[in-house]
Structure formats: C-alpha cells, structure tokens
Steps between C-alpha positions, in 0.01 A plus 500: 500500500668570174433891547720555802859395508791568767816695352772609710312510806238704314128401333446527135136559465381439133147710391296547231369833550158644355464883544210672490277188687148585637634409852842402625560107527810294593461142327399275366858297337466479138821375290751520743415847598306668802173730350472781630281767398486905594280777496751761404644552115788426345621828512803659639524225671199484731403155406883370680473678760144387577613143464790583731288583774179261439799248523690669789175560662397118499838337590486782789841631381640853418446622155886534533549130528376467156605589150447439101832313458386402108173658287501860596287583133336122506223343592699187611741619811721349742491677826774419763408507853769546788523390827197216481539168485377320194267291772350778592448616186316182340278461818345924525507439117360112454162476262447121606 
C-alpha cells in the first residue's frame, strides 16, 4: 500500500485529511494518500487530534502511539505510528 511505509521500526502513515466532514470516515486511498474525514474543525487543533484517535481508535492503539510527524497546519499529513508493525497496519487499515 503506498500510504503506509516502515521507518526505523516505526509506520509512516500518509493522510489526506478533510475537517469539518458530516461524519467521520477512514478511507477510501486516493493518490497515494489514506482519506480520512472528521467531524471536528480545523481549529486549535481539534481536527488532529480527532484524526489521532479515529486512527488510534481503529488500529486499537494508544493515542500515544501516534503522532503528526509532517503537516501540523495541512491538509496532507504524515502521522507516525510506534510500536505496530506495518502488517498490522495495512491489514486493520486495507480498503480492498
């Protein structure tokens, strides 16, 4: 899946994120990136930490495990996820 990569024993999760969303909604893959859409705003920075735990919540991880390594202010992010294998990551997250 060319939105999840392994780095340094770590997962690099790349997201296009859409604030603001009628409903919250992981998927689906659209230019290399992972949709996902939330309910909250993109203000002072409720929309990432939403995503951090819709994310955290559906890989069954602690919100801990995850964070905005790139694309605090963006729409386009790159969240790294620790202690989770990449496997694990592309089968809880797989839209095939």
């Amino acid at each position: 899946m060319a939105f999840v990569r392994a780095q340094g024993g770590d997962v690099l999760l790349e997201i296009r994120l859409s604030p603001r969303a009628s409903r919250d909604r992981i998927g689906p893959v659209h230019e290399d990136r992972l949709k996902v859409a939330v309910t909250s705003p993109p203000v002072d920075h409720e929309a990432n930490a939403h995503l951090v735990a819709l994310i955290a919540k559906r890989l069954g991880a602690p919100r801990s495990s995850i964070t905005i390594e790139h694309g605090e202010t963006s729409r386009n992010k790159t969240l790294r996820i620790r202690s989770m294998d990449i496997e694990t990551v592309e089968a809880t997250l797989s839209f095939e």
